[in-house]
N, C-alpha and C positions, 0 to 999 in steps of 0.2 A: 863153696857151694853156689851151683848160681839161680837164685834167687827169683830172678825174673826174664823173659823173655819177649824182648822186642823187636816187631815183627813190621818191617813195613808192606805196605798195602800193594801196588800195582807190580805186577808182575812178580812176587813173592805169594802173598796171599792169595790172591785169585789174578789170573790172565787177562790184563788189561790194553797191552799193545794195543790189538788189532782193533779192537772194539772203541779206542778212544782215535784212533787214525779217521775211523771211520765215522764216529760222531763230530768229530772237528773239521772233517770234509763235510760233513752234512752243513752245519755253521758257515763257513768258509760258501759253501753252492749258495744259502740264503743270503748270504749281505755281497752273492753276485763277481765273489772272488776265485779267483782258479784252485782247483784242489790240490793242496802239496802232496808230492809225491813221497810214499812208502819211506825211500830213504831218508829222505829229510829230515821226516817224522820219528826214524828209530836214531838217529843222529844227535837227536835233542833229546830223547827218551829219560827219564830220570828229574830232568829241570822242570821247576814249577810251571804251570801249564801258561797262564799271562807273561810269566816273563820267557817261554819258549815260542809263542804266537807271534809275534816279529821276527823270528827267525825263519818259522816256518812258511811263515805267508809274508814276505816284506813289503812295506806299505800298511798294512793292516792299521785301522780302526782299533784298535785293542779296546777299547770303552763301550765300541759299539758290541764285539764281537764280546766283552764280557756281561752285558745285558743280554744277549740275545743265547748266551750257552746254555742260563739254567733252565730253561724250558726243552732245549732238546738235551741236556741230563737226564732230567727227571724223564724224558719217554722212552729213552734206553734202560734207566733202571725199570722203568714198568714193562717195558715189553722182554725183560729178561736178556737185554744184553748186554750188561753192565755187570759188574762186581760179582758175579756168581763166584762163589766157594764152593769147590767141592766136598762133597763128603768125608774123603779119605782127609782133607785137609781140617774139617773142623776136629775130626776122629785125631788129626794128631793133634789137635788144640787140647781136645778133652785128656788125652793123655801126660800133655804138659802141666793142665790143671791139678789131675788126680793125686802128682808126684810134689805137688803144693808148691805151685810156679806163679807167678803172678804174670800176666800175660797184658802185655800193652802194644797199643799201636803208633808208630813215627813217620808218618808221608810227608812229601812236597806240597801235598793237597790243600788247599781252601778249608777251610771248617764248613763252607757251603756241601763240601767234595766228599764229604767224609761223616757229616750227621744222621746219615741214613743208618749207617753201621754201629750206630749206636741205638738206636731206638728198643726201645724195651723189648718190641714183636720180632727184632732183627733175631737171625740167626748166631749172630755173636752175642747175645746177651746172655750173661752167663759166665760167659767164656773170657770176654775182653774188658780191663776196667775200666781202659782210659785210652787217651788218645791224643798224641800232639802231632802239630799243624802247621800251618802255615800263619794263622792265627794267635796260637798261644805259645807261641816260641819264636823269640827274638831273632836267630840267626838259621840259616838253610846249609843243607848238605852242597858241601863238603865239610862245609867246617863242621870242627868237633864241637864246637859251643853248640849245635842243636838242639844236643844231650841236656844242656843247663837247668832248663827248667824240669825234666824230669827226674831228674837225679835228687837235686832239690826239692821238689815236692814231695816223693817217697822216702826220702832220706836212706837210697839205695849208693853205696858204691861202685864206683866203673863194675871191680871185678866182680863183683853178684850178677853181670846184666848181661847178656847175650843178645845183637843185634842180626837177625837175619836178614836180608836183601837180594837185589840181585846184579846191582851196577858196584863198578869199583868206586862212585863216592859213595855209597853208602859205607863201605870198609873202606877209606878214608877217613870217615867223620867217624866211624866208630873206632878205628885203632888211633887216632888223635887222641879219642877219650879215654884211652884206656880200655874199651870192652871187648870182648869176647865179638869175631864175627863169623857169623855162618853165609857162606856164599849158594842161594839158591838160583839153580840153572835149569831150573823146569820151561821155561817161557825158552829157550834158545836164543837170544834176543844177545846174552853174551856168554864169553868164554870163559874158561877159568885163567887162561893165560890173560885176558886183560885185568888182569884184577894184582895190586901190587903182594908178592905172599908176605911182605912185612905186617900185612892187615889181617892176613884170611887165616882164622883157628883151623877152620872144617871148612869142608863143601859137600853139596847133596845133588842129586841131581831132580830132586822131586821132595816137596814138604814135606810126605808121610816121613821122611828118613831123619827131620829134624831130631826128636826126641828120643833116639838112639844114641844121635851123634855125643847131644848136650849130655846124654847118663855115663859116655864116656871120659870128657871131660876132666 
């Protein structure tokens, strides 16, 4: 039975490509640098965002350009163009919940990136218990060790866990570990053929279809 469901954040959860292209061109124009181009930007897609900002901008300041990101974060999460969750998507959260799923989150993200989504007034409250990071897990996707710490602290098994994503490392680090992966292709950002099928259980093409897929299972 699987037990729990692990869900990563950017472009799984809610649509974050474009919206983070476009706030780290924002960054990038203030510290007076040229804005990397769309490609670039979906080419590093996935990797942590400090260690993907010398690729994207070579040259770059990364110390400067990491002081200077969390203020225009925070004005994209307030003016609503950041992290929105759709409806249909928390709707299939609730349904994972109902069916008595424990519901967690695994991103590349910062714990700076990611603490909003926890906040008790957040719309995941409720719904989401926890959340590992870039912070409180020793090692980053691909590798399968990501998983370490959460496995270990729930005292869950690989085969209880189902990881949803939507790059082929995330189903990497998750068929390393043993779990269960579901390949979401909502964003278009990638295909199902780049993803290795030694990894991928299922695929969706849209999160509502998550908790169909897991009840077949």
């Amino acid at each position: 039975m699987i037990r729990a469901v692990i869900v990563d954040v950017d472009d799984t959860l809610c649509l974050t490509e474009e919206a983070s292209f476009a706030l780290e061109n924002e960054v990038l124009t203030q510290m007076g640098r040229p804005p990397m181009p769309r490609a670039l930007h979906l080419s590093t897609w996935g990797e942590s965002l400090l260690e993907a900002m010398p690729h994207r901008s070579p040259g770059l300041d990364v110390d400067r350009f990491a002081a200077l990101f969390p203020a225009m974060h925070q004005r994209y999460l307030a003016d609503g163009k950041l992290d929105v969750i759709p409806p249909e998507n928390l709707a299939a959260l609730d349904h994972l919940v109902q069916e008595g799923r424990t519901i967690l989150l695994l991103t590349s993200r910062a714990e700076a990136e990611v603490r909003h989504l926890l906040e008790p007034d957040h719309a995941l409250a409720g719904r989401v218990t926890g959340a590992y990071h870039q912070n409180n897990t020793r090692f980053s996707k691909p590798d399968p060790r990501v998983f370490d710490e959460l496995l270990t602290e729930t005292g869950l098994a690989p085969s209880q866990c189902v990881y949803v994503g939507d790059s082929p490392g995330d189903a990497e680090a998750a068929g390393g570990a043993g779990i269960h992966f579901i390949a979401c292709l909502q964003s278009g950002v990638r295909r199902l053929d780049e993803f290795d099928p030694r990894y991928v259980t299922a695929a969706v093409d849209s999160f509502p279809g998550i908790p169909s897929v897991i009840a077949a299972f």
